[in-house]
C-alpha positions as CSV (number, residue, x, y, z in Angstrom):
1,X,5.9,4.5,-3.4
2,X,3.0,1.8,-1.9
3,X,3.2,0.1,-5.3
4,X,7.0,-0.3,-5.5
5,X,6.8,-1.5,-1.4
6,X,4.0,-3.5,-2.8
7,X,5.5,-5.4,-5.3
8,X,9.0,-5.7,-3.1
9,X,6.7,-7.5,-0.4
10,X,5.3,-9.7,-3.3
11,X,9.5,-10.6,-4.4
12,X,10.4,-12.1,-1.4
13,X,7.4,-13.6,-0.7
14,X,4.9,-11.9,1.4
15,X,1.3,-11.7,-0.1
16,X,-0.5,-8.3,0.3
17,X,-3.7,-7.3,0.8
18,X,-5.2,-4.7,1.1
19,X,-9.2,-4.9,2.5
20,X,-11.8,-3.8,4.6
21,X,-10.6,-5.6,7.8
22,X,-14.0,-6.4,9.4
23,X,-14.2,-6.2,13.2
24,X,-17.1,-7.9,15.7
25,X,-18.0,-8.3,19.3
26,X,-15.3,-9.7,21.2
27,X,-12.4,-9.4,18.6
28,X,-10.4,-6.8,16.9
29,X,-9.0,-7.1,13.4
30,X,-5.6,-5.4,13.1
31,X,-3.0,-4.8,9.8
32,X,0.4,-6.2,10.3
33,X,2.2,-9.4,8.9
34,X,0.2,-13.1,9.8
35,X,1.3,-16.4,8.4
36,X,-1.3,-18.7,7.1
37,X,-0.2,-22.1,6.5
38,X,3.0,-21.5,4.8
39,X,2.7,-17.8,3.0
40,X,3.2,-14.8,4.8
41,X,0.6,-12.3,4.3
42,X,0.8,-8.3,5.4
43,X,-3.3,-7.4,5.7
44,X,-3.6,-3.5,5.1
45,X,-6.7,-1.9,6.5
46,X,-8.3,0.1,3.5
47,X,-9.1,3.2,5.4
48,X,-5.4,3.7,6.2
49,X,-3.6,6.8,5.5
50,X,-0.6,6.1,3.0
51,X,1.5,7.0,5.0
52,X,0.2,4.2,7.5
53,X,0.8,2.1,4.5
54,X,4.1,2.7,4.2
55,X,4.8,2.5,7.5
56,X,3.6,-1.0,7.9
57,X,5.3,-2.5,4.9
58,X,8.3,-1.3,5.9
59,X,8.0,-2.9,8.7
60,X,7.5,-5.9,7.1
61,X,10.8,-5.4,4.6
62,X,13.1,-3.8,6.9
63,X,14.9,-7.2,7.7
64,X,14.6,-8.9,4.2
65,X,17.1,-9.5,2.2
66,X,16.0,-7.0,-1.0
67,X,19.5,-7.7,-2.4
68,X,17.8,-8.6,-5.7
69,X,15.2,-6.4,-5.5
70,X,15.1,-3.0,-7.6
71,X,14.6,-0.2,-5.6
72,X,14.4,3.4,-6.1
73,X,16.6,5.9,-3.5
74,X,13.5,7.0,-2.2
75,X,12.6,3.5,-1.1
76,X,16.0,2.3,-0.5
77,X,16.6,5.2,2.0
78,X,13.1,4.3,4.1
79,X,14.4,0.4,4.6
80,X,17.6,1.6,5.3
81,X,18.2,4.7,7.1
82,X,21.3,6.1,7.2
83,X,22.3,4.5,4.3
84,X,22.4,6.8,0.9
85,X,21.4,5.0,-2.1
């Protein structure tokens, strides 16, 4: 299920990665959707639990147009919920 969120992030444009985010005194690295220069990036932490994973790019899909995306019901359901695909 990360994959296929995965690769629907990389179709409408939003890079992921997914690294060791390093931290140091005086500043905290979080995951979560940043914009450098014009791409849109979603940095995962690599110790996150999949389900963390999923959570966050969801986040980052949930108001995307995925129209022309191919999704499976499992996905399509956790973008849209309520909806039965």
């Amino acid at each position: 299920m990360i994959e296929e969120l995965r690769t629907a992030a990389e179709v409408v444009g939003i890079r992921v990665r997914r690294e060791r985010l390093l931290r140091d005194v005086g500043y905290q690295v979080h995951s979560g959707l940043c914009r450098f220069q014009e791409q849109e990036i979603l940095l995962l932490e690599s110790g996150l639990s999949a389900d963390v994973q999923i959570d966050l790019l969801v986040a980052a899909l949930s108001k995307r147009d995925l129209a022309a995306v191919p999704l499976s019901d499992e996905v399509t359901r956790l973008l849209r919920p309520g909806q039965t695909g």
